[in-house]
C-alpha positions in Angstrom: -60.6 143.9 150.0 -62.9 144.1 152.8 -64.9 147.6 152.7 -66.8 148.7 156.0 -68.5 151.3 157.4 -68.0 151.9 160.9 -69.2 154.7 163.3 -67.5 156.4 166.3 -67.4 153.8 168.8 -67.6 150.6 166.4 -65.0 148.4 165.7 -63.9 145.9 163.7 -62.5 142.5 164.5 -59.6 140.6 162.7 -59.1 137.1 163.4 -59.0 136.6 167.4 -56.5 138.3 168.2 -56.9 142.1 166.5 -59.4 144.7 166.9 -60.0 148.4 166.0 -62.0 150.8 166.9 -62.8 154.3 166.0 -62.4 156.6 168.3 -62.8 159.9 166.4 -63.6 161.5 163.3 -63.1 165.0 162.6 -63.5 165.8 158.9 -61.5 164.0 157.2 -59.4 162.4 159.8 -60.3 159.0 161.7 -58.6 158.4 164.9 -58.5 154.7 165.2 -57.4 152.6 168.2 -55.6 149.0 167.6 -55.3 146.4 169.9 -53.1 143.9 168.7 -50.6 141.0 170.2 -47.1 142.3 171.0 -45.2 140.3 168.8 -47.5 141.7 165.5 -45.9 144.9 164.0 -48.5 147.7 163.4 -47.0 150.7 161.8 -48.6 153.6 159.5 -48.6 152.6 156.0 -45.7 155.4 155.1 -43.6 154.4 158.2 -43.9 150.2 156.6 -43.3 151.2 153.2 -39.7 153.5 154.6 -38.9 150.2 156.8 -39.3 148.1 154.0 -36.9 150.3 152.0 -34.4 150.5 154.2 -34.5 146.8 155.0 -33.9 146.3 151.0 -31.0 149.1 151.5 -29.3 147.2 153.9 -30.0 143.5 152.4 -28.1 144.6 149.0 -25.6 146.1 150.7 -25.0 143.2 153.0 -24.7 141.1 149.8 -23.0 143.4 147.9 -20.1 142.9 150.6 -20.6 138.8 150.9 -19.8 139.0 147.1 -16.6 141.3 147.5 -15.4 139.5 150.5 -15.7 136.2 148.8 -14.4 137.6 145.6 -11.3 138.9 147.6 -10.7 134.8 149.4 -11.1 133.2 145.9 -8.3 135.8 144.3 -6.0 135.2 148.0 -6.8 131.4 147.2 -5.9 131.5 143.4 -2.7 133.0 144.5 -1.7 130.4 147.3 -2.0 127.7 144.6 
């Protein structure tokens, strides 16, 4: 991990393509400002890690019916035979 200290006004570049700046800072809070290309996702960290829960969600579900809908054509095949 990369650890920087940055003022209001500074940024930070990643690769050629990404930079962020800090805009504010009030307290504790940072306001930052990313520029990044449209096809990269940027999302708060708690918003990624809900995504990527739901996207798990959905993935064993989705395989949880492949397997009943295949176990349901191999019994319907058994039975033609």
């Amino acid at each position: 991990m990369l650890i920087l200290t940055r003022k209001r006004g500074e940024g930070i570049a990643i690769g050629n393509d990404i930079r962020i700046s800090i805009l504010e800072i009030h307290g504790k809070s940072i306001r930052l400002g990313i520029q990044a290309p449209k096809h990269i996702p940027v999302h708060r960290e708690e918003i990624y890690i809900k995504v990527q829960e739901q996207n798990r969600i959905a993935a064993s579900e989705s395989m949880k019916a492949d397997y009943s809908s295949l176990a349901l054509s191999l019994q319907q095949h058994g039975k033609k035979q």
